[in-house]
C-alpha positions as a printed NumPy array, in Angstrom:
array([[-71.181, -81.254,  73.526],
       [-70.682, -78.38 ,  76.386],
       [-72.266, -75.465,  75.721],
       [-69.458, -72.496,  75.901],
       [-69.571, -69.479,  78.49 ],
       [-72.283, -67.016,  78.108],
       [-69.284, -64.277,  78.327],
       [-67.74 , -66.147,  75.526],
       [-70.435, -65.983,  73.428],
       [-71.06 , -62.853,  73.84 ],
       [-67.497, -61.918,  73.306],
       [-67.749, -63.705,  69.851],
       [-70.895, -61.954,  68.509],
       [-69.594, -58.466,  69.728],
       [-66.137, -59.345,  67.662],
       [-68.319, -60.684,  64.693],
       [-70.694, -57.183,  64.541],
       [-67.542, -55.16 ,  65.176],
       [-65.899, -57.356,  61.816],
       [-68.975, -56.711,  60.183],
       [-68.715, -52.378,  61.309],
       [-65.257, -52.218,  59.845],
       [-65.975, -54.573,  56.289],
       [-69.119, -52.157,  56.001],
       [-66.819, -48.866,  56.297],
       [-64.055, -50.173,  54.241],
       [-66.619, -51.019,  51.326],
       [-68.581, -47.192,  51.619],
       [-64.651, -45.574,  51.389],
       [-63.707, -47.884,  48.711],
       [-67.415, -46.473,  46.745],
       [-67.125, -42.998,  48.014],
       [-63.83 , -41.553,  48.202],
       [-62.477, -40.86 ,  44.587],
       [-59.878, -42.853,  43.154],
       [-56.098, -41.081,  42.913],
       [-54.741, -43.669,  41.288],
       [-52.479, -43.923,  38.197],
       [-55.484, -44.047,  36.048],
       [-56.378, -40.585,  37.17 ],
       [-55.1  , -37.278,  35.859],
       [-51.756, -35.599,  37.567],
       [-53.61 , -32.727,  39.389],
       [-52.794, -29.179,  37.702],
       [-52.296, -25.839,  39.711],
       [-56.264, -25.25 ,  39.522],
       [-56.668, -28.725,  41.277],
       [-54.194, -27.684,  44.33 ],
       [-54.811, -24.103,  44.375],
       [-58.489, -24.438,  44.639],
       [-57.944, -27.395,  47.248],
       [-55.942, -25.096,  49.252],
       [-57.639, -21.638,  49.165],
       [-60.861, -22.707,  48.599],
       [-60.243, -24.437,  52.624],
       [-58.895, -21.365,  53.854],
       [-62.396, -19.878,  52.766],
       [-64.562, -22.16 ,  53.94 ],
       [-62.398, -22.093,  57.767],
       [-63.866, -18.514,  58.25 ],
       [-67.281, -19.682,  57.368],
       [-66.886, -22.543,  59.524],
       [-65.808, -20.171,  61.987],
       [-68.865, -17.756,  61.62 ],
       [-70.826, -20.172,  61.775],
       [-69.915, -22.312,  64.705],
       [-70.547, -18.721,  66.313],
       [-73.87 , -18.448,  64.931],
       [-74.961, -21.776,  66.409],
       [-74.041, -20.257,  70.6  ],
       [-75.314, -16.502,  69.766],
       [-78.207, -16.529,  66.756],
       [-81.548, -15.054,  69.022],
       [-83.552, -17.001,  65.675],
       [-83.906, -20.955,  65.707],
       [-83.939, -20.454,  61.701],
       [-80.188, -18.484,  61.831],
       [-78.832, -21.174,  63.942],
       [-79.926, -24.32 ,  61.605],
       [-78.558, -22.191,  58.749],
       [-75.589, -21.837,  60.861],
       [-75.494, -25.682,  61.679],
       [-76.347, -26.49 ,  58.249],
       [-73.232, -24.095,  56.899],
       [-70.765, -25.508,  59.375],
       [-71.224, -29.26 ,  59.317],
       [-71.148, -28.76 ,  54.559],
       [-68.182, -27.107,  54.897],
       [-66.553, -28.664,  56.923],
       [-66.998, -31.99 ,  55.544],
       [-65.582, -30.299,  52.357],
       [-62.612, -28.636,  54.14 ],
       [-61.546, -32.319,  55.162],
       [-62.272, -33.532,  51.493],
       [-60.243, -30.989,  49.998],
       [-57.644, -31.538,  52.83 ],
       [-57.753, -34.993,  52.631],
       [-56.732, -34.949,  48.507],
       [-53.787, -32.646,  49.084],
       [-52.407, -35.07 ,  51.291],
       [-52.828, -37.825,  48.75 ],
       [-51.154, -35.425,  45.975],
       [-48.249, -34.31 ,  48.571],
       [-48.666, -30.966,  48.315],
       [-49.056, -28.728,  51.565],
       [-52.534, -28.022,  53.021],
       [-52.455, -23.967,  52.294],
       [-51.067, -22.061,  49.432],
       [-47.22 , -21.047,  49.679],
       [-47.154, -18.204,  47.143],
       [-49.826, -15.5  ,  46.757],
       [-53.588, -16.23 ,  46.887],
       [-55.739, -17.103,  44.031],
       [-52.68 , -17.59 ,  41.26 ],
       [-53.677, -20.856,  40.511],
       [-57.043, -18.788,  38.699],
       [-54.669, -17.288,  36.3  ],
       [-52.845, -20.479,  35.568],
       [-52.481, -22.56 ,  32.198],
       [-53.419, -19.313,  30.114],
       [-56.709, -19.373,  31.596],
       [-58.624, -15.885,  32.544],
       [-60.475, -15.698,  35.68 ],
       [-62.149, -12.121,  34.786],
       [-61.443,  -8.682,  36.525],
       [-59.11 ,  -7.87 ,  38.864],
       [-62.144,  -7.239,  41.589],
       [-61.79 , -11.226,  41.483],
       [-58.924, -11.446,  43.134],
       [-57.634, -10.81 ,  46.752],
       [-58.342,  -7.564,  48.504],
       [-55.282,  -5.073,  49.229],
       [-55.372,  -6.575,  52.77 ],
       [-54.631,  -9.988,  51.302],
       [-58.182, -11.375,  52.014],
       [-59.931, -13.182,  49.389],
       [-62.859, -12.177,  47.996],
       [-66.441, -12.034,  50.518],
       [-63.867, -12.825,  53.75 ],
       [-64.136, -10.54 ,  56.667],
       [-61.987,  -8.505,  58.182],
       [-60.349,  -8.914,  61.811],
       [-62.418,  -6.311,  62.995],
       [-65.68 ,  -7.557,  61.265],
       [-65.066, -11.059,  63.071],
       [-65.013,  -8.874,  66.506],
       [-67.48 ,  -6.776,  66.09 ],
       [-69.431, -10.137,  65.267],
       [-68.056, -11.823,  68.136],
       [-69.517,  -8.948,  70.723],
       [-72.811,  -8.635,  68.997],
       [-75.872, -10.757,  70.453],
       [-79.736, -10.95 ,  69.867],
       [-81.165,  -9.625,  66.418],
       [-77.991,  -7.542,  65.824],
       [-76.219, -10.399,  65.536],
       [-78.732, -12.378,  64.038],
       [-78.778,  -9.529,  61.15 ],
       [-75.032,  -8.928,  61.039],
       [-74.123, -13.077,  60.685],
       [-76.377, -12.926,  57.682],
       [-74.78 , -10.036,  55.95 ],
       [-71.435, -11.241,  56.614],
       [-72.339, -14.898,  55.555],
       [-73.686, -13.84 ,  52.119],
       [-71.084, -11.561,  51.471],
       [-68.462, -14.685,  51.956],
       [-70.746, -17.248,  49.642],
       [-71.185, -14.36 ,  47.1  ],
       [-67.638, -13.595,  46.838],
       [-66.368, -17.388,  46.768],
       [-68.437, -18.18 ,  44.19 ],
       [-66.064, -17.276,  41.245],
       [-63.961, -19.601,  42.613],
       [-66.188, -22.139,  42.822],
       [-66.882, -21.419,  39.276],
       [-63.683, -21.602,  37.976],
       [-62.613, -24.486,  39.898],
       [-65.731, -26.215,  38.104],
       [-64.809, -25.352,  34.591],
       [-61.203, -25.838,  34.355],
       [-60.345, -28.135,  37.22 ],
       [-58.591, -31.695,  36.037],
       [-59.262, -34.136,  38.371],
       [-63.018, -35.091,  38.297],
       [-63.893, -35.168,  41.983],
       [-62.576, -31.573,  42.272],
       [-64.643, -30.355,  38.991],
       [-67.782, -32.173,  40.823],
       [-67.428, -30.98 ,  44.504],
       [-67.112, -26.838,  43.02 ],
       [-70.201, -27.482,  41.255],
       [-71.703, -28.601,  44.758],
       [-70.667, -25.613,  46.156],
       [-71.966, -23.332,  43.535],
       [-75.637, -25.213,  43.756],
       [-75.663, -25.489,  47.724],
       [-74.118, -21.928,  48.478],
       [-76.646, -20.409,  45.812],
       [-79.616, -21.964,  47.424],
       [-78.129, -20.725,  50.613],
       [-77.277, -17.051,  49.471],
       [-81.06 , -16.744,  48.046],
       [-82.157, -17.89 ,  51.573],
       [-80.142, -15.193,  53.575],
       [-81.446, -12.75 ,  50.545],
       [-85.099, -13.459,  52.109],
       [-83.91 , -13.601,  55.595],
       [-82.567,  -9.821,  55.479],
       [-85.318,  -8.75 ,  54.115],
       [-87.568, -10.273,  56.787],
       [-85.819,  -8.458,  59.205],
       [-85.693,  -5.066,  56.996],
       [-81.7  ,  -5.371,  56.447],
       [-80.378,  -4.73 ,  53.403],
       [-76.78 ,  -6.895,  52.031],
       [-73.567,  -5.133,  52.869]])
């Protein structure tokens, strides 16, 4: 029998381990990404509202902390920072990635937050809402983000970390809420992620101020 062409051969295993790649990726989605079929729930206003505003929240964060990573003086700020940006991030696209499977537009159309006063349910005081500027609660300003953007060294070091745990701190009764009265499963179970992971993270910035002899905002 005559042996093929080394290129052929090699052409064949590279095809067969590329086969192998793309069965392997189709299996970890088909475990991984939650199920929106007919044997889930409809998603309620909680489950789209959250989706939606809860991405808007975690941009600016994302946003911070891409910053954080070029201008932190401290090695510790910046893997914070990296840490912050590649969570929420991959939860942005979650989130993103199940209003597209329910239709429904990737930010909120009418005013911010309604969906936490939806189905008779009581999200607390009115502090929990959006600020008169129409931010929601822990997001900076315009002129907080510049006066981040032109700071460098300790100052910003100090300033990142005030602004960061004001933004956890303030998303986390909606983190909360989404976890207790959210429909669809995977939305309950990735708010209670962000309530343990942010927490842990808030507590760390806590310590990191006070290293520094900062005080919260």
């Amino acid at each position: 029998m005559t042996e093929r062409p080394l290129a052929t051969r090699v052409f064949v295993a590279v095809a067969a381990a590329l086969a192998l790649l793309l069965l392997g990726a189709a299996l970890g989605l088909l475990i991984r990404v939650p199920s929106f079929d007919r044997a889930e729930p409809e998603p309620t206003p909680v489950d789209i509202g959250f989706a939606q505003d809860m991405s808007v929240h975690h941009q600016q964060a994302v946003t911070m902390a891409t910053l954080a990573r070029q201008h932190a003086a401290d090695v510790a700020v910046r893997q914070l920072a990296f840490d912050i940006e590649t969570n929420q991030r991959d939860q942005i696209g979650r989130m993103q990635g199940w209003l597209s499977l329910w239709h429904q537009p990737a930010q909120a159309v009418g005013p911010l937050m309604e969906w936490m006063s939806a189905e008779g349910h009581d999200h607390g005081t009115a502090s929990t809402g959006p600020s008169s500027g129409g931010l929601m609660p822990g997001m900076a300003s315009s002129a907080e983000m510049a006066h981040l953007q032109a700071l460098r060294g300790p100052e910003f070091d100090v300033y990142f970390l005030q602004l960061m745990l004001r933004h956890h701190e303030g998303g986390a009764p909606m983190a909360d809420y989404g976890a207790r009265h959210a429909t669809i499963p995977a939305v309950r179970e990735l708010a209670k992620n962000m309530l343990g992971s942010q927490s842990n993270e808030s507590q760390l910035m806590r310590s990191m101020l006070a290293e520094r002899g900062a005080r919260p905002l």
